[in-house]
C-alpha positions in Angstrom: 18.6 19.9 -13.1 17.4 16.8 -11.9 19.1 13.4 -13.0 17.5 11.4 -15.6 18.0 8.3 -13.9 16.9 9.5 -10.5 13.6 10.8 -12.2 13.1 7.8 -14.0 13.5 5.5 -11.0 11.2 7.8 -9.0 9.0 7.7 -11.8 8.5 3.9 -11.3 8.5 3.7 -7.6 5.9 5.7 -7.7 3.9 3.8 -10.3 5.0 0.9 -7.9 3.4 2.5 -5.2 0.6 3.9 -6.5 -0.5 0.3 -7.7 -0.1 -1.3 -4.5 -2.1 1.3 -2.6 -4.9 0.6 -5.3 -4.6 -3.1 -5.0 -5.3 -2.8 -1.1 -8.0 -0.5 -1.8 -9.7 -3.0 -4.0 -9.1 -5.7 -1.5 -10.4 -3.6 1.2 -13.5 -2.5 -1.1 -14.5 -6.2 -1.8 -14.9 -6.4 1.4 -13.5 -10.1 1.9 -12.9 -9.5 5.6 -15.9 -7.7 7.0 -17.6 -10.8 8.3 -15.6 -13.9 10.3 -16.2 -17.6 8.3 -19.3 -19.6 9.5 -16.5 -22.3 10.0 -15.3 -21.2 13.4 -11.6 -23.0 12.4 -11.4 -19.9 9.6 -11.5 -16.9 12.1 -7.9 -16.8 13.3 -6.8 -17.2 9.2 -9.2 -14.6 8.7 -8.2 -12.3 11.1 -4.5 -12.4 10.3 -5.0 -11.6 7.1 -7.7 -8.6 8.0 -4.8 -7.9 10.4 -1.6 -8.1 7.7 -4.2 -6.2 5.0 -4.4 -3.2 7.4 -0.4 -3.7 8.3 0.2 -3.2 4.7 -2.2 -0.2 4.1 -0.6 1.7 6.8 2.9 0.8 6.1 2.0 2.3 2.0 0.7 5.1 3.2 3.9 5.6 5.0 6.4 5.0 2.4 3.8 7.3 0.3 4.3 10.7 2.7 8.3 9.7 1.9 8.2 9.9 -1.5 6.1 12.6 -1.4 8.7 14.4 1.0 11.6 13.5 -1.0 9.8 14.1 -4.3 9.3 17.8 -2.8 12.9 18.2 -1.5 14.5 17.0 -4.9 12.1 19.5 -6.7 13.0 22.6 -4.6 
């Protein structure tokens, strides 16, 4: 039987999680990085934070397969 604490605090991080990943798809859909500035002093901003947006996205998706992989061990 599973602890109540551990499946509480798994509860949340995966609430946690699952927000983040549809915060960065919200971002991604507005679509706030698909065209450089007309100001040419705005493109290295803007491609940092294309850059860090995609970091982050990949990096969720990452921690996401762990949960999911721990989630599946702890229920076997």
């Amino acid at each position: 039987m599973a602890d109540p604490r551990s499946t509480a605090i798994g509860g949340l991080l995966q609430d946690a999680l699952n927000l983040s990943l549809a915060t960065v798809r919200a971002i991604d859909a507005m679509d706030s990085f698909g065209h450089l500035p007309a100001d040419p002093r705005l493109h290295d901003a803007h491609n940092d934070g294309a850059t860090l947006l995609h970091q982050l996205h990949l990096r969720l998706h990452a921690i996401e397969a762990e949960v999911s992989s721990i989630s599946q061990g702890h229920s076997a």
